[in-house]
N, C-alpha and C positions, 0 to 999 in steps of 0.2 A: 039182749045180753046173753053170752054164754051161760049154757047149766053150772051150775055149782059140783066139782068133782066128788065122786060116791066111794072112793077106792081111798083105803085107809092114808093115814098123813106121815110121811117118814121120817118127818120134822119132830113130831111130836115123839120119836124113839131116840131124840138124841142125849146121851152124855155128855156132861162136863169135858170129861175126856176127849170126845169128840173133836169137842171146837177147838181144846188144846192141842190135839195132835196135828189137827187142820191147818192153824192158824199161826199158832206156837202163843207162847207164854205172853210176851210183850203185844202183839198185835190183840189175843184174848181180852186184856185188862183195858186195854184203850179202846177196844168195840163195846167191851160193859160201857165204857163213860158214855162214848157216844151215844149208845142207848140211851140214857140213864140221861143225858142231855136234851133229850130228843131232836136231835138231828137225823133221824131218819124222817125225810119228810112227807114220803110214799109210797107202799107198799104192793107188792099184786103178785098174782100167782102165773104161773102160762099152762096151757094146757099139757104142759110135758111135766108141768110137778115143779117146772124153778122158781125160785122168789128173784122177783124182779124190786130194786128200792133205788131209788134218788134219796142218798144221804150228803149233808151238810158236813162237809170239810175245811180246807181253805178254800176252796170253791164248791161246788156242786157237782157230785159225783156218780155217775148209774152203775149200779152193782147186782150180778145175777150169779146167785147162787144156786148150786144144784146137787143133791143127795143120790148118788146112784152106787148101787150094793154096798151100802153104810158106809158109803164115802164121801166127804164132800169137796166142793172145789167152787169158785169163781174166777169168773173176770170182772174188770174196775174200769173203769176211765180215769183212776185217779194213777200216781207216779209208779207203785206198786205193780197195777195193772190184774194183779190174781191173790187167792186169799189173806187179805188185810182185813184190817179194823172195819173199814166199811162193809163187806161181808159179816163178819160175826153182829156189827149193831142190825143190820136187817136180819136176821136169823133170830136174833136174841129180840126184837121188835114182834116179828110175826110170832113168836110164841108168847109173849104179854099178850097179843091179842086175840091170842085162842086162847088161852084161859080167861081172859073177858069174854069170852061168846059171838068175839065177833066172826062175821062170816068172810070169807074168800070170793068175789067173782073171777073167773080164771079169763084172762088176754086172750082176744081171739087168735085162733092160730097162726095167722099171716103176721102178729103185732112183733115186733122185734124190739127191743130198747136199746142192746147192744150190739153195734152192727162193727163185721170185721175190720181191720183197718183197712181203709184208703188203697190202692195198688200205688201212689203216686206220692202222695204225702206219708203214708203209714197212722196217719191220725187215725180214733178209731170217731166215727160218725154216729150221732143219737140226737131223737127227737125234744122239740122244745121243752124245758120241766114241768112235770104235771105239777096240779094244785097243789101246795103245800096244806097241812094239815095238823091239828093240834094233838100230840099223841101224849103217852103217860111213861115214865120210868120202870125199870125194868122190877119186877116185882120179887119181895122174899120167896116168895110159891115158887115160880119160875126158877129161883137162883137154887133154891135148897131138890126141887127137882130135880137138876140137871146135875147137881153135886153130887144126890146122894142116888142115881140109878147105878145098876150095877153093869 
């Protein structure tokens, strides 16, 4: 398995603010439920620092988020296609599960989840869903965190 990355987490510097300015108002409130539903139902990091999650929508959705000079952004597979709900509940997922302790293995480099679309179809193309798994809601620590940095 890849090493576990040594180079601080820029996830863990984010504001409330952040996600709202990212995401906007309405898509923020509806990635809280979804967390909070646990429908994310897999989580990983890549060796470039993104979060990669297969969250539960009307179907099954891979969503890869990425923080670069305190900005953030994704893409979706879901109708959206870039920063939505599905983005902010993997965001708001992976920091419940760092303040639980838990750890990151990072995707080895060649792993891709989200791959461009199609040149023919425009579809965007992604591998079978990984294991689904039983996570927790989004935690007060986590919420009054993100609320109250400055």
């Amino acid at each position: 398995m890849p090493p576990e990355s040594k180079n601080p987490d820029p996830f863990k510097q984010l504001k409330w603010s952040d996600l709202q300015d990212w995401a906007g108002g309405k898509a923020t409130a509806k990635g809280i439920k979804y967390q909070e539903e646990e429908r994310v139902k897999e989580i990983k990091r890549t060796s470039e620092g993104s979060l990669v999650a297969l969250v539960e929508g009307t179907t099954e959705y891979f969503t890869e988020v990425s923080l670069e000079n305190g900005k953030l952004s994704s893409i979706c597979t879901c109708p959206v296609g870039h920063n939505c709900k599905h983005g902010v509940a993997a965001v708001l997922e992976y920091l419940e599960r760092i303040e639980q302790g838990k750890k990151f293995r990072l995707l080895p480099r060649k792993t891709r989840l989200l791959q461009e679309p199609d040149e023919d179809t425009q579809e965007l193309k992604f591998p079978r869903p990984m294991r689904p798994r039983n996570l927790h809601g989004l935690s007060a620590s986590i919420w009054n965190k993100l609320k109250n940095r400055n």
